[in-house]
N, C-alpha and C positions, 0 to 999 in steps of 0.2 A: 089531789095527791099531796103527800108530806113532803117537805122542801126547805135544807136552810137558806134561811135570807141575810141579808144584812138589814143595821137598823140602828149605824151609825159605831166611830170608831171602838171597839172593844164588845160591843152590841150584837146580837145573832140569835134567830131563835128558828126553831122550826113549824114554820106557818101551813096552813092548807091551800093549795093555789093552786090554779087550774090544771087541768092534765096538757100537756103539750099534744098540738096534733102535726100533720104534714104539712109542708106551708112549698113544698118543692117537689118536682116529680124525682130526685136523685136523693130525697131524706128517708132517713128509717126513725122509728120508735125505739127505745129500747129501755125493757127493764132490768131496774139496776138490783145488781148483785151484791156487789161493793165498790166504796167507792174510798178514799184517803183522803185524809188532811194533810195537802204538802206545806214546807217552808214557803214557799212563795203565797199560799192562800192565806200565810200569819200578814203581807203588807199589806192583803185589802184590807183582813179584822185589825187590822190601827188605823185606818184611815191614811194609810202613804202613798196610796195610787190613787191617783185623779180622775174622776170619770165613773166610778163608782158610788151608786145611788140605792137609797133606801130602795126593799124589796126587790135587790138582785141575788140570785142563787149562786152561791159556791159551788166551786169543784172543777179540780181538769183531770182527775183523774180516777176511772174508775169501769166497770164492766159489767156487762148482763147479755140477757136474751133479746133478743130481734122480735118485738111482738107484732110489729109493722113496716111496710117496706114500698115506699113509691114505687108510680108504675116504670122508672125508666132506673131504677134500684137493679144493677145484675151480678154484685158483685158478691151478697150477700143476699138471703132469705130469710123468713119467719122461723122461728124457731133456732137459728145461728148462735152459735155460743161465742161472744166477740169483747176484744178488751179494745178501747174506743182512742185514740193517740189522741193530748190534748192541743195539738196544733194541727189546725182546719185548712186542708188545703185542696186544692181542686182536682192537681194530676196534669194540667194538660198545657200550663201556662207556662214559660221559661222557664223559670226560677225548678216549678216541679217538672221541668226535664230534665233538669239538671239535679233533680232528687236533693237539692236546697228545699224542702218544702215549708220551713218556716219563714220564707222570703216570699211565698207564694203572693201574687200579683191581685188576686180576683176577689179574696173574701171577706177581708177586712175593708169596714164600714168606717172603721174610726181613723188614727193618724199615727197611732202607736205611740211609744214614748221617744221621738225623737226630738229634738229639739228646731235646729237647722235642715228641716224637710225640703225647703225646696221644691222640686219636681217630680221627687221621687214616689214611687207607688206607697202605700202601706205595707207592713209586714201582713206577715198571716192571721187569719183571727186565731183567737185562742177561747175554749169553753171557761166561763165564770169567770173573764178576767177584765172584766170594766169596760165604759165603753173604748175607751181606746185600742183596745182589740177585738174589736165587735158588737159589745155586746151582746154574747151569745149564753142565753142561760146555763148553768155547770149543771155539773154531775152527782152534786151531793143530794140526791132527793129519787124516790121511787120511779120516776121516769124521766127520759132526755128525749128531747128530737136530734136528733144526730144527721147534721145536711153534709152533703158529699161523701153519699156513703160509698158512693164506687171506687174511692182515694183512701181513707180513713179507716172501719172498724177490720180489725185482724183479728181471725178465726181462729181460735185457740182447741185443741184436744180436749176431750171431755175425761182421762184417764189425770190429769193435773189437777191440782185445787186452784181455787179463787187465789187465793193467797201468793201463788206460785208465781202467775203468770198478770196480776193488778199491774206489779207495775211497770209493764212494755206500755202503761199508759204516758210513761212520763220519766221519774227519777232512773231508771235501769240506764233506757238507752240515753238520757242525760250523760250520768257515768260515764257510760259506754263514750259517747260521745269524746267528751274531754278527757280518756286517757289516750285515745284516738289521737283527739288534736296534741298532748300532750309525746306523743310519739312514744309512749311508752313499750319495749320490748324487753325480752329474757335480759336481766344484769343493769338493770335501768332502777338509775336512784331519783325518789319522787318525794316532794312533800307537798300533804293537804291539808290547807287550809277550810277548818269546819268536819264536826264530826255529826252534823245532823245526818239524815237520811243518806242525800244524796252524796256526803263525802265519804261514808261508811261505803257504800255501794262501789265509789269509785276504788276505794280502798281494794273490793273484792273482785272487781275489775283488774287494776292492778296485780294481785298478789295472780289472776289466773293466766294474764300475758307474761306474767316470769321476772319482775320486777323485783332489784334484790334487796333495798330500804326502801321504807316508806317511813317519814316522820309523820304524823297527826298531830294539829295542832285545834287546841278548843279549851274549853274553862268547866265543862262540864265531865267532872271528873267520874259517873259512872259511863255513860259516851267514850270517853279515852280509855278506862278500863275493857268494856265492852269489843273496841277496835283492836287492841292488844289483843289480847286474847282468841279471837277469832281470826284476826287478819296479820298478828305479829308484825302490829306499826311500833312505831318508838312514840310515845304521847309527850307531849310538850302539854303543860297546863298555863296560858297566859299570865293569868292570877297567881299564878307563882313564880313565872321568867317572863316578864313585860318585855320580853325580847328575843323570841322565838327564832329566827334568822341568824343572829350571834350562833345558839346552840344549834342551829341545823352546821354552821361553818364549820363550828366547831369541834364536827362530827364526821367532817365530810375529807376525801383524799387533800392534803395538800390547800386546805379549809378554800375548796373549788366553789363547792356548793353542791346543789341537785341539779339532775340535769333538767327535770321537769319541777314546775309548782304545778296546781291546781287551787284556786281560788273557789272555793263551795260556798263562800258564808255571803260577798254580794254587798248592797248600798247597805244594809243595817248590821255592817262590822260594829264591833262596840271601838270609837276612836277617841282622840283627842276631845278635853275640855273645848278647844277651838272650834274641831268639826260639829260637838252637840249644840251650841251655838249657833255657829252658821246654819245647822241644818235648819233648825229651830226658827231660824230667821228668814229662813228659804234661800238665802244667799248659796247656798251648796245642794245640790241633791242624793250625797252619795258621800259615806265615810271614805274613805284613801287609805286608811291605817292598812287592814289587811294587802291591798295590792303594792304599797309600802315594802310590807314584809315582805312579799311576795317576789320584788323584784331584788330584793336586797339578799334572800335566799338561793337564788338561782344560779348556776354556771354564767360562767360565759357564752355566750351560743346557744344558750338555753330556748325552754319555751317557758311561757305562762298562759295556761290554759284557765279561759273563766268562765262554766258554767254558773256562777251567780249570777246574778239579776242586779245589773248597774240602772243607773238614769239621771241625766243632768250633770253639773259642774260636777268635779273632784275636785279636794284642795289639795295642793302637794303631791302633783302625780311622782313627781321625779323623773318626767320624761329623758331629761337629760344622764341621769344614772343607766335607764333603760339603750339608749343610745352607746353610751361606753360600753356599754358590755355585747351589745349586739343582739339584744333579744328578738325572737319573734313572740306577738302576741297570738292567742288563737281564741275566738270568743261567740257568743251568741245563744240567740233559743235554740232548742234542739229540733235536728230532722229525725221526727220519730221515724216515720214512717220506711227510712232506709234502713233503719235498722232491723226493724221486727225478727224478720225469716234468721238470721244469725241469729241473734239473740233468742229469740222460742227454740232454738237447737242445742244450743247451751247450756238453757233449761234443761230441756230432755236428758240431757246429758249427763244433769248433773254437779256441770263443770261453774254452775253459778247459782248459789240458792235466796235470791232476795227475798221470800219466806222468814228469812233469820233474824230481820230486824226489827219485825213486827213482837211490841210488848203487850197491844189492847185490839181487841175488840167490842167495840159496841154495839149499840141501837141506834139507827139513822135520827131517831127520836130524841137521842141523849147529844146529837150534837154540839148544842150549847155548851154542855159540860167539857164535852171531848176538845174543843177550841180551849179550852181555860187550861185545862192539863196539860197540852203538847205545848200550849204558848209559854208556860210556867217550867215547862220541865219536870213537870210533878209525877209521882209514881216510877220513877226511873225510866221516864218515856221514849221512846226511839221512834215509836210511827205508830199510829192510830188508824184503822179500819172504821168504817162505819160499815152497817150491813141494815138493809130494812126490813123488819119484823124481828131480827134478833132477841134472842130470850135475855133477861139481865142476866140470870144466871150463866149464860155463855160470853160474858163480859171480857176476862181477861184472856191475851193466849193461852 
């Protein structure tokens, strides 16, 4: 089968590698339909996560058919039309009683990115995301083995498109997640940090719980036009106000602040001279800049929700800022899996169309290429589709 690999940082190509088989009596086959390039699949293509090694496959997000199904498989059949959540969890170990399923106990092999471990389990595996969370081959490529399938693939309608329903793989209930933790309700003023995928999404999240500002903040000014316009954020462009926080104050009752942030952009904020250094140095794992502004934007009593993707030191958290003011933080991988059934309802409904962000479709084949333009921002990009056997000429949305 066709499959992107890695093959070192900025490197990716799409090689021919063996077809996956069953390796568990609870795994299924499945072929892929479509599958995305998220933000977080740009830290393996630079080389930022450790533990990923030449000829591993990309991807945590993506959907298809049930071509195969172990014999102790009941939750799910051949033939099943299923979008497949990118954190691996078992269903039946603490953590997923308690429907925390990216805390899951049982299926991570590696050690995750924590630093000070101790005693503790690993987090959940994740598909395509190095070994430190498994090691489990991704999604980007004509077939997956998909283990735990009694926990994992959700059965989507066949009256919806691919498009509609991809991404309950991962970015939606992301989103979903952090306005959640964000507590956002009807007359709730929010600002998000990052207009990629997932802060777009959070945006549309927002505007549908009844939230009355949303600031956007990003440097990619078709992105902040784009959010305006569909979601009626106020866009902050950094590279024009190196000081985004100031202008949310300065906008805000009695310059309080918001009551929520949402931090989308994660360890590769673009930060200080210092921070590129440090990083560069290894001395730091993680810009500070955006959670900086983050905490400096907020109410008092606020929250700070962070679906981005932290790891290792921070310089300049400003613990002490966070402190005075009394924030709570809210943070972590996402529990797909509790989300789904809401969410596919919403869909149905109407009431949420993540279909809207998507600007390309490709050929599973065009990979390589498709890495270089989302990484770049080229073509006005917002999310990229891979689809395998796709015609070129059905290239763009």
């Amino acid at each position: 089968m066709k499959a992107l690999t890695y093959h070192g940082p900025h490197r990716v190509k799409v090689d021919n590698v063996s077809d996956p088989g069953l390796e568990a009596p609870d795994d299924i086959i499945l072929r892929v339909t479509a599958t995305a390039i998220c933000g977080s699949d740009l830290h393996l293509y630079r080389g930022k996560i450790p533990g990923t090694s030449h000829g591993d496959i990309f991807g945590h997000e993506f959907m298809g058919e049930v071509v195969e199904a172990g014999a102790a498989v009941t939750a799910v059949q051949k033939g099943d039309r299923v979008v497949i959540p990118f954190v691996i969890a078992c269903g039946d170990c603490f953590f997923c009683r308690l429907q925390q399923y990216a805390a899951c106990e049982t299926t991570n092999s590696g050690r995750g990115a924590i630093l000070n471990k101790k005693q503790i389990t690993s987090p959940a595996a994740l598909f395509g995301f190095s070994s430190l969370y498994g090691g489990v081959p991704g999604g980007q490529a004509e077939y997956v083995r998909v283990p735990k399938a009694n926990t994992g693939p959700f059965k989507v309608p066949p009256v919806l498109a691919d498009d509609q329903v991809l991404f309950l793989s991962d970015i939606l209930p992301t989103a979903w997640q952090a306005v959640k933790n964000a507590q956002v309700t009807k007359g709730s003023s929010l600002a998000i940090f990052g207009a990629g995928p997932v802060g777009l999404l959070t945006a549309a999240c927002a505007r549908m719980l009844g939230a009355e500002k949303i600031f956007m903040v990003d440097h990619h000014p078709y992105r902040l036009a784009f959010a305006q316009q569909r979601y009626d954020v106020i866009p902050i462009n950094f590279d024009e106000n190196d000081d985004p926080a100031a202008f949310i104050l300065e906008n805000t009752a009695n310059h309080r602040g918001v009551d929520a942030v949402i931090d989308a952009v994660g360890f590769e904020a673009k930060g200080s001279l210092t921070e590129t250094v440090m990083t560069n140095l290894k001395l730091e794992g993680s810009s500070g800049k955006a959670l900086r502004q983050c905490i400096a934007a907020v109410r008092r009593g606020g929250i700070v929700s962070v679906p981005g993707v932290y790891a290792g030191f921070i310089h300049g958290f400003l613990f002490g800022d966070a402190f005075d003011k009394g924030l709570t933080f809210r943070m972590g991988q996402t529990h797909v899996q509790a989300y789904l059934p809401e969410l596919l309802n919403l869909i149905e409904q109407g009431l949420i169309r993540p279909e809207e962000i998507v600007t390309h479709h490709m050929p599973l084949e065009q990979a390589e290429e498709a890495y270089k333009i989302f990484e770049k921002r080229e073509e006005e990009c917002r999310k990229i589709i891979l689809v395998p056997g796709l015609n070129e000429t059905q290239r763009h949305a």
